[in-house]
C-alpha positions as CSV (number, residue, x, y, z in Angstrom):
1,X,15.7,-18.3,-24.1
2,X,17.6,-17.5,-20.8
3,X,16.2,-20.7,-19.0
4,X,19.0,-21.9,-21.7
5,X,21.3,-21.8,-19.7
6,X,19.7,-24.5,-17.2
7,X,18.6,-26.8,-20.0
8,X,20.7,-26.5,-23.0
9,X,23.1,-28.7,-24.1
10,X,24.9,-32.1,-23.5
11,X,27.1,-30.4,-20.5
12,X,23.5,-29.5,-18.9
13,X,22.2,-33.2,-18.7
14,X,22.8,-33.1,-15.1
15,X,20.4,-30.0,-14.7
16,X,17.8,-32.1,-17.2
17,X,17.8,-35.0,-15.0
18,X,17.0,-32.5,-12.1
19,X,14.2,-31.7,-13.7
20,X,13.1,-35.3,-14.8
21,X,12.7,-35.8,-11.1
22,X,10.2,-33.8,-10.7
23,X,8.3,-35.3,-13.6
24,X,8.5,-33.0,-16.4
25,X,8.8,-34.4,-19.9
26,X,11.4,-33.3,-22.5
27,X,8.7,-31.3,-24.3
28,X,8.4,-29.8,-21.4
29,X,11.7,-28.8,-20.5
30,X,11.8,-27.3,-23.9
31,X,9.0,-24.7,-23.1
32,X,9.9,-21.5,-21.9
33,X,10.0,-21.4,-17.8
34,X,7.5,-19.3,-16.2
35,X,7.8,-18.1,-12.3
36,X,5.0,-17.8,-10.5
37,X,5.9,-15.7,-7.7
38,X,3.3,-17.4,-5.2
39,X,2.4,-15.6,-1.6
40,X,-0.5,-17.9,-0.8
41,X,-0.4,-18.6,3.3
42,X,-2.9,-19.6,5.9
43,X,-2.9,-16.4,8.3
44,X,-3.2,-13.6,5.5
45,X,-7.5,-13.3,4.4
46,X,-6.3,-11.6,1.2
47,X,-4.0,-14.8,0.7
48,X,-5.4,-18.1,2.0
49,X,-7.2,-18.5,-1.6
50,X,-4.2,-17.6,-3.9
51,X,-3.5,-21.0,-4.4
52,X,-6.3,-21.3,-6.5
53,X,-4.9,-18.2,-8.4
54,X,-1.8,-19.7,-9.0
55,X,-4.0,-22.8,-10.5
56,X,-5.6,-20.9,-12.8
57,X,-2.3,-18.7,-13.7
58,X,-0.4,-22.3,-14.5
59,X,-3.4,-23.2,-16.8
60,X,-3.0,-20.4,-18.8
61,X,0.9,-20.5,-19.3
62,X,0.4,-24.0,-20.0
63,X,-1.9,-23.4,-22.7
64,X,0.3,-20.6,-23.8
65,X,3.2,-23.3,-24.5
66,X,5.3,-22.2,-21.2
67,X,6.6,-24.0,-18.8
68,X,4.9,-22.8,-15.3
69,X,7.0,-23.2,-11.8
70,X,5.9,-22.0,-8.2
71,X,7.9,-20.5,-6.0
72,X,6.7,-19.2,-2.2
73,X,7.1,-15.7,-1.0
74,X,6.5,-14.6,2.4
75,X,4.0,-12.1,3.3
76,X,2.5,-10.3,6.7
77,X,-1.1,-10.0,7.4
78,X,-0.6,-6.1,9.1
79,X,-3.9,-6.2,10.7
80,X,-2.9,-8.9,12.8
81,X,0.5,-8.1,13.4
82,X,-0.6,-4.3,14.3
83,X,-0.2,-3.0,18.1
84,X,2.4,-5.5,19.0
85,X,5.8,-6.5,18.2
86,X,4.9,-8.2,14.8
87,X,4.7,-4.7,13.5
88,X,7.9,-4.3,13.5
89,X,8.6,-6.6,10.8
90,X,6.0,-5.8,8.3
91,X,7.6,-3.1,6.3
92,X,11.0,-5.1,6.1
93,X,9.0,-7.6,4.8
94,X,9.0,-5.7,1.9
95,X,12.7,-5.4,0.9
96,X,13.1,-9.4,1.9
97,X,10.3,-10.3,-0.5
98,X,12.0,-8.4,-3.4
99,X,15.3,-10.1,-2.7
100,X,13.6,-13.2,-2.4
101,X,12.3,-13.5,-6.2
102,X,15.7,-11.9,-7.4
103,X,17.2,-15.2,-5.7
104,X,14.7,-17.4,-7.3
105,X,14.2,-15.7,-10.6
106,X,18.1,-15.1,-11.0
107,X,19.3,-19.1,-9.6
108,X,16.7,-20.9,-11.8
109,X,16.9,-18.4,-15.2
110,X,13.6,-18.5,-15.2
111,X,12.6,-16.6,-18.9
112,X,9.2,-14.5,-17.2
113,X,7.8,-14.1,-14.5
114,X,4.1,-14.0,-13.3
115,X,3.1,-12.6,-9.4
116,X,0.3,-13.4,-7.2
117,X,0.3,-10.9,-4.2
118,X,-2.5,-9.2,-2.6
119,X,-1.7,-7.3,0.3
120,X,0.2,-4.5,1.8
121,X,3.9,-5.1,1.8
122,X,3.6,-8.0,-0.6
123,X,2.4,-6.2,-3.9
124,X,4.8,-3.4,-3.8
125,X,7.7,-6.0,-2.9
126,X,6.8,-8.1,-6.0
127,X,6.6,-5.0,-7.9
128,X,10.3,-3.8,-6.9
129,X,11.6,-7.2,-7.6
130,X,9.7,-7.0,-11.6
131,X,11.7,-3.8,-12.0
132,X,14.4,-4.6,-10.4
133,X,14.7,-8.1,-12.7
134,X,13.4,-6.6,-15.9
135,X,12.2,-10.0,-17.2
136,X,8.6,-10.0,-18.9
137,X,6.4,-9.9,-15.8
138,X,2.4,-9.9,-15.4
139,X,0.7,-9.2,-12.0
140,X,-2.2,-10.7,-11.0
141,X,-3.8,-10.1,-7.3
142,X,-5.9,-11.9,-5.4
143,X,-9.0,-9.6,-5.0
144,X,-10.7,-7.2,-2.3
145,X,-13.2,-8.7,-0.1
146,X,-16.3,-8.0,0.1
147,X,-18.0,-5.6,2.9
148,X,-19.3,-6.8,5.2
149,X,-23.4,-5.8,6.4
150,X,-24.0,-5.0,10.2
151,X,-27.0,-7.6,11.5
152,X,-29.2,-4.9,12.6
153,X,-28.7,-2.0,11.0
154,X,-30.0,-2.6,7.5
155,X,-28.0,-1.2,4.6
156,X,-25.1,-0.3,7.1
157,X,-22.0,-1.7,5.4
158,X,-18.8,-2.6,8.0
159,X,-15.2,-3.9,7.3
160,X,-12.4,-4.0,9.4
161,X,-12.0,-0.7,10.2
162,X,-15.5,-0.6,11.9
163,X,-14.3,-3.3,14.2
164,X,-11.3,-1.5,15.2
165,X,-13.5,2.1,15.6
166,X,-16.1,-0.1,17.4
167,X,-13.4,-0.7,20.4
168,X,-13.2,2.6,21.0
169,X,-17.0,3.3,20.8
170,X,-17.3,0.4,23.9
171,X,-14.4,2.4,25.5
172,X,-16.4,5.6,25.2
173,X,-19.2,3.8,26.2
174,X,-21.5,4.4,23.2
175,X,-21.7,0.5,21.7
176,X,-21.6,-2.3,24.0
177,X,-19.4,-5.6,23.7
178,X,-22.6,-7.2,22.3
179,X,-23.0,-5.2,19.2
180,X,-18.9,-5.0,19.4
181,X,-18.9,-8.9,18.8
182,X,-21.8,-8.5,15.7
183,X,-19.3,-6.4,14.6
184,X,-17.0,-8.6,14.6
185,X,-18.1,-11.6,13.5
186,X,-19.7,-9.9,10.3
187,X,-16.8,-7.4,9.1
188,X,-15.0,-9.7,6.8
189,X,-16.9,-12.2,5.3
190,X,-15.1,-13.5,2.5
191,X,-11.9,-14.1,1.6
192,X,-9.6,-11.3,-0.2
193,X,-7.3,-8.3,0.3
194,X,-9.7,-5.6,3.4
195,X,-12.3,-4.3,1.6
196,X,-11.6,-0.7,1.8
197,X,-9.2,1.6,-0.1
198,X,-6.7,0.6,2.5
199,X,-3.1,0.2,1.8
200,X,-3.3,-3.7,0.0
201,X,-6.2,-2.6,-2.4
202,X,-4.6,1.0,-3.3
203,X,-1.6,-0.8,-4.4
204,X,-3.6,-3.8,-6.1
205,X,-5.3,-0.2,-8.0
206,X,-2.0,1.4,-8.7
207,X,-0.4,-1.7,-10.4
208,X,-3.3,-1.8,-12.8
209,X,-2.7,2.1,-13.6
210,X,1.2,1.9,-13.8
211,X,0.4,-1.2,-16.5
212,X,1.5,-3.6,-14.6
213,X,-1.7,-5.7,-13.6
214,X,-4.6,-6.5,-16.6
215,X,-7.9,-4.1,-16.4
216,X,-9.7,-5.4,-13.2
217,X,-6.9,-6.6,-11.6
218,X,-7.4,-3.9,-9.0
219,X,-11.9,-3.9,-8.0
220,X,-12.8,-7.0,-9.7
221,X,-13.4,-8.8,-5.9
222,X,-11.6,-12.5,-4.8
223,X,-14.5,-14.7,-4.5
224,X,-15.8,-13.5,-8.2
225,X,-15.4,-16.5,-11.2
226,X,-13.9,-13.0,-13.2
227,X,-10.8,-13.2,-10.9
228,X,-10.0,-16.6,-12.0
229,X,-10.5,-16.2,-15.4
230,X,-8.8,-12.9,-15.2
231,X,-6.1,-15.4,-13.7
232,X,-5.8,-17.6,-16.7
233,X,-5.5,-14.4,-18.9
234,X,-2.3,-13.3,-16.9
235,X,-0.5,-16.5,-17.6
236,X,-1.5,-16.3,-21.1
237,X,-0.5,-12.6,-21.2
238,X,3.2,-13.6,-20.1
239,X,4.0,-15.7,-22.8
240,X,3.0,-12.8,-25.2
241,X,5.0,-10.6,-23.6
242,X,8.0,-13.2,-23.8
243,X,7.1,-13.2,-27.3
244,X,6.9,-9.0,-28.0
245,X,10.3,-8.7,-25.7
246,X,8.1,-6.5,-23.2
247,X,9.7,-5.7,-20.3
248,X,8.7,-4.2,-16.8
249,X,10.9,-1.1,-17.2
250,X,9.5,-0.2,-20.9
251,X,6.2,-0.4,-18.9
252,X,7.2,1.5,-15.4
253,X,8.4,4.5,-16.9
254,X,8.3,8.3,-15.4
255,X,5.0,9.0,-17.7
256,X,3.1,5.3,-16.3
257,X,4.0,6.6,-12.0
258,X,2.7,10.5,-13.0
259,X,-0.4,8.4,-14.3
260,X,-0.4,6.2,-10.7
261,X,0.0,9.7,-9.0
262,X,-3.3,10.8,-10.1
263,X,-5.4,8.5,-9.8
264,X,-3.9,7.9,-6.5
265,X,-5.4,11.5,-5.7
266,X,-8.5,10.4,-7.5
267,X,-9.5,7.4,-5.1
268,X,-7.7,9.0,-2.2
269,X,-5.6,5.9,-1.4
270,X,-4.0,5.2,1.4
271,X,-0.6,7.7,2.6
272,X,1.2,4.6,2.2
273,X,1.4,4.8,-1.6
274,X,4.0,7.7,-0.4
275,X,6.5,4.9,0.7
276,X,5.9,2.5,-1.9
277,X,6.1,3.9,-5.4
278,X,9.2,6.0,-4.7
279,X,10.5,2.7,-3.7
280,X,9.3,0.7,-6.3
281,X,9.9,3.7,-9.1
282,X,13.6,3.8,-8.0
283,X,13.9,0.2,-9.2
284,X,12.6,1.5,-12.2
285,X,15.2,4.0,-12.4
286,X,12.2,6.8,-12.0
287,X,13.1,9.6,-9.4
288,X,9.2,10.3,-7.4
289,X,10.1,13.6,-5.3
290,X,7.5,14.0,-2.4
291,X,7.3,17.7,-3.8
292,X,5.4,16.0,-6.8
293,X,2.2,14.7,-4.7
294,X,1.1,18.2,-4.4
295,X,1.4,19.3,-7.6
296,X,-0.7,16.5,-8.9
297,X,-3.3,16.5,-6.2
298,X,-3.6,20.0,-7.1
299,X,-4.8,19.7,-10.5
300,X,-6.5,16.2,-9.8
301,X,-10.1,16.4,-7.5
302,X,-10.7,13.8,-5.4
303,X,-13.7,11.8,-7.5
304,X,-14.7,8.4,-5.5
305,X,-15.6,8.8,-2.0
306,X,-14.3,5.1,-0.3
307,X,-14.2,3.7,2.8
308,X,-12.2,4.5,5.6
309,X,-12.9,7.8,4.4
310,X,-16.3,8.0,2.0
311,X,-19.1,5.4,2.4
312,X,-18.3,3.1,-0.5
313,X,-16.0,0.1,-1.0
314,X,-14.0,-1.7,-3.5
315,X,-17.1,-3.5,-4.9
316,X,-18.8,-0.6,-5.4
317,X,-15.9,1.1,-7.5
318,X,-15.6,-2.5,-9.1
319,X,-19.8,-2.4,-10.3
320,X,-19.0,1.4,-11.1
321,X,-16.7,0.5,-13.7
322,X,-13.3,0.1,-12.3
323,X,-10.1,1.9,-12.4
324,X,-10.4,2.0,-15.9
325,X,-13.3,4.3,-15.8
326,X,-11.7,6.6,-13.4
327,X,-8.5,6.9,-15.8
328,X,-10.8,7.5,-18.4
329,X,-12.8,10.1,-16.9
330,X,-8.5,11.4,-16.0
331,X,-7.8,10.9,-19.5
332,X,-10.8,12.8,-21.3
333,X,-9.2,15.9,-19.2
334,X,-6.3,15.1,-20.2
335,X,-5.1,14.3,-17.0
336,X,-3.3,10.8,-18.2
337,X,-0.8,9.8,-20.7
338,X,-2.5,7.7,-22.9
339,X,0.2,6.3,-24.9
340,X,1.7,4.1,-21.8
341,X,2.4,0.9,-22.3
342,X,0.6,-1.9,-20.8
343,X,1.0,-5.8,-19.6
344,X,-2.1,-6.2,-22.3
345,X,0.6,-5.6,-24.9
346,X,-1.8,-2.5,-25.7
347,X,-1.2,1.2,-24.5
348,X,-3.6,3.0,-21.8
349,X,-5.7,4.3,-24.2
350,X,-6.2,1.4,-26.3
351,X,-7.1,-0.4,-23.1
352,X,-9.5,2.5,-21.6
353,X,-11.1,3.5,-25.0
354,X,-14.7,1.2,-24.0
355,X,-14.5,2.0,-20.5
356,X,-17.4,4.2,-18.9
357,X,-18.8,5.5,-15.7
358,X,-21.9,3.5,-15.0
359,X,-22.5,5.2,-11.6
360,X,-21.7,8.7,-11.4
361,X,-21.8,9.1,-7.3
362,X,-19.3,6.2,-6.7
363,X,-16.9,7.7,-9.4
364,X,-17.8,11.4,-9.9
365,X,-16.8,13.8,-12.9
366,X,-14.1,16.3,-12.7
367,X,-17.3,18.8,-12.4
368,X,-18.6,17.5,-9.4
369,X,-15.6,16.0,-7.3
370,X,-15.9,15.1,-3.2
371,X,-13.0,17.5,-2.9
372,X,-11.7,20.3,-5.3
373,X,-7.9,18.4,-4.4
374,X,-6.8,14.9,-4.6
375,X,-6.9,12.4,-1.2
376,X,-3.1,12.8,-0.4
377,X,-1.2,15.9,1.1
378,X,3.0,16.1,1.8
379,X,3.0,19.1,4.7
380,X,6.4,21.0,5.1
381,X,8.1,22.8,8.2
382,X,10.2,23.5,10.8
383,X,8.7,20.3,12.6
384,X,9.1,17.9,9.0
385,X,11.4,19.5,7.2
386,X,12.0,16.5,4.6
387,X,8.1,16.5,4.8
388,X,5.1,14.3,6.3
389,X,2.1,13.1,4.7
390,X,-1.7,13.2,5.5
391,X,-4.6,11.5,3.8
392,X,-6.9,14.8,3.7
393,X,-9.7,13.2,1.6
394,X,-10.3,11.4,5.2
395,X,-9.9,14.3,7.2
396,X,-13.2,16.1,8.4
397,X,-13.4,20.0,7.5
398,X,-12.9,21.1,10.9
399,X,-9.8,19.7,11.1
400,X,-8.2,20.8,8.0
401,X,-6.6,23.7,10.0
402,X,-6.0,22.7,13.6
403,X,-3.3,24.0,16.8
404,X,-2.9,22.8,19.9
405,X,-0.8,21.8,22.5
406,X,1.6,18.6,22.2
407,X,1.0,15.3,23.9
408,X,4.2,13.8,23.5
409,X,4.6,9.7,23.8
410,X,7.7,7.8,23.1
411,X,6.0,4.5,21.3
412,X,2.7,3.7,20.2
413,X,1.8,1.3,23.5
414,X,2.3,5.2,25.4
415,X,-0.2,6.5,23.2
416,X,-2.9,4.3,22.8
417,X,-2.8,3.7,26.5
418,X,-3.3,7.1,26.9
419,X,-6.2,7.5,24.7
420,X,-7.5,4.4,25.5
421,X,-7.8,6.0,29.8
422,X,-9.0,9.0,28.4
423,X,-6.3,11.3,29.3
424,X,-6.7,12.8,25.4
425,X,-8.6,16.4,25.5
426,X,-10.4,17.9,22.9
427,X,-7.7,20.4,21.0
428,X,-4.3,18.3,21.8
429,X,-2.1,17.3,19.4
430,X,-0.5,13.1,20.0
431,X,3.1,12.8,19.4
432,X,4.4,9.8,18.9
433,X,7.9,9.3,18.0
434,X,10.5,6.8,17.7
435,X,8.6,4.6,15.2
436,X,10.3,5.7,12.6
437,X,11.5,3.1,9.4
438,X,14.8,3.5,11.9
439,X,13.7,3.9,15.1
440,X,10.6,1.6,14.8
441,X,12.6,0.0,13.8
442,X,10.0,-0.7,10.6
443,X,7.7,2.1,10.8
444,X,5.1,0.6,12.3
445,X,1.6,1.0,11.3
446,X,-0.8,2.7,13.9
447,X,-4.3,2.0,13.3
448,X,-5.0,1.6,16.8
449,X,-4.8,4.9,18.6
450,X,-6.2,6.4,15.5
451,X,-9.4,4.0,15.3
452,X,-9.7,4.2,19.2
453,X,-9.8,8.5,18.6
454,X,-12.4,8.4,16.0
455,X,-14.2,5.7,17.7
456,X,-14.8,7.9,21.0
457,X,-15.6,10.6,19.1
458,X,-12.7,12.8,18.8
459,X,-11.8,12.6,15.5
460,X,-13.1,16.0,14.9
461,X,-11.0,17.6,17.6
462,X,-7.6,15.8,18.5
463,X,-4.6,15.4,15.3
464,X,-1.9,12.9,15.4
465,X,1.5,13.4,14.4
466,X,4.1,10.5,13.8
467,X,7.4,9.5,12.5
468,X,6.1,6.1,12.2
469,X,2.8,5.5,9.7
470,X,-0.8,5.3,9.6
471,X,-2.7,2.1,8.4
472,X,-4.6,2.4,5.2
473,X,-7.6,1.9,6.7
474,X,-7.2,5.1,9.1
475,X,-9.3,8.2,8.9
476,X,-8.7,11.7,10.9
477,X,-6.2,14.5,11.1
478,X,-3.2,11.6,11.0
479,X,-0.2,13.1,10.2
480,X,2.4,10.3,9.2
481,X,6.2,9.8,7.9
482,X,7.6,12.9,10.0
483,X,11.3,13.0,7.7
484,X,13.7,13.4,9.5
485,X,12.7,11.2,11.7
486,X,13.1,11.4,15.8
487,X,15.7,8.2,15.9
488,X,17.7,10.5,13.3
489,X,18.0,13.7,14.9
490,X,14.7,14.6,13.5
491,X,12.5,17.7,15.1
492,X,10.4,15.7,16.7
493,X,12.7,14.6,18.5
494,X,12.8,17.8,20.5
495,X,9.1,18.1,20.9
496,X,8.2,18.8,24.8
497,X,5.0,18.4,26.5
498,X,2.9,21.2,25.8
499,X,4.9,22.8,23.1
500,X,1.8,24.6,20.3
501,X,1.6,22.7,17.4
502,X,0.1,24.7,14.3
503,X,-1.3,22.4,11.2
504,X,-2.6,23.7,8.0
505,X,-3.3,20.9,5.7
506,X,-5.2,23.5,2.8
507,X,-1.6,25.3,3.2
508,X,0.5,22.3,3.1
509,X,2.7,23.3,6.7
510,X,3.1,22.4,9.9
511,X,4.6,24.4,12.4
512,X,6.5,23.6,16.5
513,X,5.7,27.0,17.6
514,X,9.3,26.7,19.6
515,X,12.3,29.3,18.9
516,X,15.1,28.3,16.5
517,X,17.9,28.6,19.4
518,X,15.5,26.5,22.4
519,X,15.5,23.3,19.7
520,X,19.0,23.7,19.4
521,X,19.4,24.2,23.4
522,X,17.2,20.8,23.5
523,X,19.1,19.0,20.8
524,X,22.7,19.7,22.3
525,X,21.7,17.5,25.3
526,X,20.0,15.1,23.5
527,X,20.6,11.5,23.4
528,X,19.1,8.8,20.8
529,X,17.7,6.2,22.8
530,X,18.8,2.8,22.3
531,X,18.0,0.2,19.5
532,X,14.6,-2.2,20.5
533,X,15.4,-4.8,18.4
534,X,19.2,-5.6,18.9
535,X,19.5,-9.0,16.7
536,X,18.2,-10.5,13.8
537,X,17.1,-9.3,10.2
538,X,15.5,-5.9,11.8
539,X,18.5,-4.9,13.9
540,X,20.4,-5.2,10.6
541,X,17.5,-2.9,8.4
542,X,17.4,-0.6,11.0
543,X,21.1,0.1,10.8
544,X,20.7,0.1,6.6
545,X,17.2,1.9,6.0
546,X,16.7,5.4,4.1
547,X,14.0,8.1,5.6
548,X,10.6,7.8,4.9
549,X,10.9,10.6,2.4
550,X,13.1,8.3,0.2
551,X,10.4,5.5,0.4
552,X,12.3,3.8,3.5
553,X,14.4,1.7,1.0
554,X,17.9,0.3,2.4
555,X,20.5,2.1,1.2
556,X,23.7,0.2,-0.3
């Protein structure tokens, strides 16, 4: 066992006594030592109940015959760090959260490893650190929340988003700060990761496709007895894999992310995804060129219409039969590699073969999809040449080919300002640069301006374009991860007030209507502005991270 080498020995009596004081017996000590990567907090909803996760994930390794250990691991709440300078730090989060289990994993030898994440930065962070480690490794998340149900609107479901849309309906002067606050107070009623397919549940969905997470692990929701059990399971699980010498990277291979590609395209997931499984797959040693999310969401319809975009949540995919049913319907069409291997110590197909669709409008067949092309699109052009990514499955039809002039803002505070004083007109285009992984610095999410746009009702008529991203939970022509980004020289940079802005998501381009030699002209006098955050860990990651087209990992 590699915990061996903390144990073992008359020379490691020392490291014995150590952990005498903590109580552990000798037949303890003699078990193999299990990790439990733990993110539980009291400011994160999907994580202020993963304690009892980790409860029922040391039950199960002790029953097993391993020795379980916790461990904490930072995490951000995004929702509540969006539109102010908290944002900043949320996607660095997820490069200190990997290094933080490598420290723990690596100074206590520990022989496996099971992780208990459950939203946005957190999951994909664990997930790097798995690959990254290579020690047998089972993932177990905490669970979506359930929607919530609007007081007095019968059978109108609401979640988090609907809050955020709702401020810009009392802006517009549609809803008034009565309804705003029923809203409110009933959005999120449970505990668990936002109960749309925003970015914390499409990754929670992902790990259980790439094999990483047991069936369930990404629908089955928080506050259901299945999760704990599902819990015990995982701890169980590790000690097989121990047992079987199954490792993360025999699991992550190139075949298991072509399989997360598709049904990424299937749910429509949130443009996220785009940042963190090149990320994660390059710990993997797995190459994901952005080139490739077109070529899958060509050949893979868009089957399950959820929220922000579709009127379902993760519940409803849960009671329809899961992600396993949706890679089955994938596989029957041959659309998956069945012969993965899994956390279950059983391949994809093995795991899927009892799966079924038991409602056919929450998870559609390949005969009668929501849309002919999966829910993600990468757009090239002179404006993104290293390409910028959409979530089209959420855009209305009207807006799949748009132009207009450019409404150019310098942060996100510019912009939402703007839109929030009404200065946005039907047709314009919202620029908003700087907020790059660089520039940001962190790529900050923006669900604000976009919620405010669709909540007043323009959705249908105004696009955004940014080098920074788009929250999972956002719907409308929002046009994210501009590569190269302004910060870096990037063609946005040179983007002027006015300038025509031509979009064609169907066609995969978008266009600065602007000649070749007057973005040179503008470029030879330009000057990058200078650095927001001058000190501390994000002054250092924004002098060390990759584009967004490379997953925004840091390089070196």
């Amino acid at each position: 066992m590699r915990s061996g080498q903390v144990k073992d020995g008359i020379e490691r009596a020392p490291h014995r006594s150590l952990f005498k004081a903590m109580g552990y017996t000798d037949e303890e000590i003699r078990r193999p030592i299990i990790g439990i990567a733990n993110a539980a907090n009291d400011i994160i909803p999907g994580h202020v109940h993963l304690d009892k996760i980790v409860e029922a994930v040391k039950a199960g390794i002790y029953m097993a015959g391993g020795l379980p250990v916790t461990f904490g691991v930072i995490g951000v709440c995004d929702g509540i760090a969006m539109n102010h300078t908290g944002m900043h730090y949320s996607l660095g989060s997820r490069e200190l959260i990997a290094d933080t289990i490598e420290v723990m994993a690596t100074a206590h030898a520990f022989d496996g490893l099971v992780m208990v994440p459950n939203c946005d930065k957190i999951v994909p962070g664990m997930l790097m650190a798995a690959a990254r480690l290579d020690l047998p490794t089972v993932v177990i998340s905490g669970g979506p929340m359930l929607a919530g149900k609007h007081p007095e609107k019968p059978g109108q479901k609401v979640d988090l988003i609907s809050v955020f849309e709702a401020v810009g309906a009392v802006k517009r002067g549609t809803m008034d700060e009565r309804e705003l606050g029923l809203i409110e107070d009933a959005a999120c009623p449970t505990c668990g990761s936002c109960s749309g397919m925003f970015t914390a549940n499409s990754m929670n969905c992902l790990t259980e496709v790439i094999g990483m997470g047991l069936p369930g692990n990404g629908t089955v929701p928080a506050v259901m007895a299945e999760r704990q059990r599902m819990a015990k399971y995982a701890g169980m699980k590790v000690m097989e894999l121990l047992g079987a010498g199954i490792t993360p990277r025999s699991i992550m291979t190139e075949k298991a992310f072509e399989n997360a590609l598709a049904v990424d395209m299937a749910l429509g997931c949130s443009t996220n995804t785009v940042l963190h499984l090149p990320a994660i797959a390059g710990e993997a040693g797995v190459k994901i060129d952005l080139s490739m999310i077109n070529e899958v969401s060509a050949k893979t319809p868009h089957l399950c219409s959820l929220s922000p975009g579709g009127k379902d949540h993760i519940e409803d995919l849960n009671r329809a039969g899961g992600i396993s049913a949706v890679m089955k319907v994938l596989a029957d069409a041959g659309r998956i590699h069945g012969d993965c291997m899994t956390v279950t110590g059983k391949s994809v197909s093995e795991n899927i073969a009892a799966s079924r669709v038991l409602d056919a409008d929450v998870i559609r067949p390949l005969s009668n999809p929501y849309h002919e092309q999966g829910g993600l699109a990468v757009l090239f052009g002179n404006l993104a040449p290293e390409g910028c990514v959409v979530k089209q499955s959420a855009v209305r039809d009207e807006m799949m080919v748009h132009e207009g002039p450019a409404r150019v803002y310098n942060s996100e505070e510019a912009a939402s300002a703007a839109i929030m004083a009404g200065e946005i007109r039907k047709g314009d285009v919202v620029v908003i640069r700087y907020e790059g992984p660089k520039g940001g610095p962190g790529m900050r999410e923006m669900l604000t301006p976009t919620s405010t746009i669709a909540g007043m009702g323009l959705d249908g008529d105004v696009a955004l374009i940014t080098d920074g991203r788009f929250s999972g939970g956002t719907r409308g022509a929002a046009i994210g991860h501009v590569s190269p980004e302004a910060s870096s020289g990037g063609p946005i940079a040179f983007v002027e007030e006015g300038d025509i802005i031509s979009i064609n998501i169907r066609e995969k381009s978008i266009a600065l209507k602007v000649e070749d030699a007057v973005l040179e002209k503008r470029k030879a006098s330009w000057t990058p502005p200078a650095a927001k955050i001058t000190k501390g860990y994000m002054a250092r990651y924004s002098q060390r991270v990759s584009s967004a087209s490379r997953g925004a990992v840091l390089d070196g």
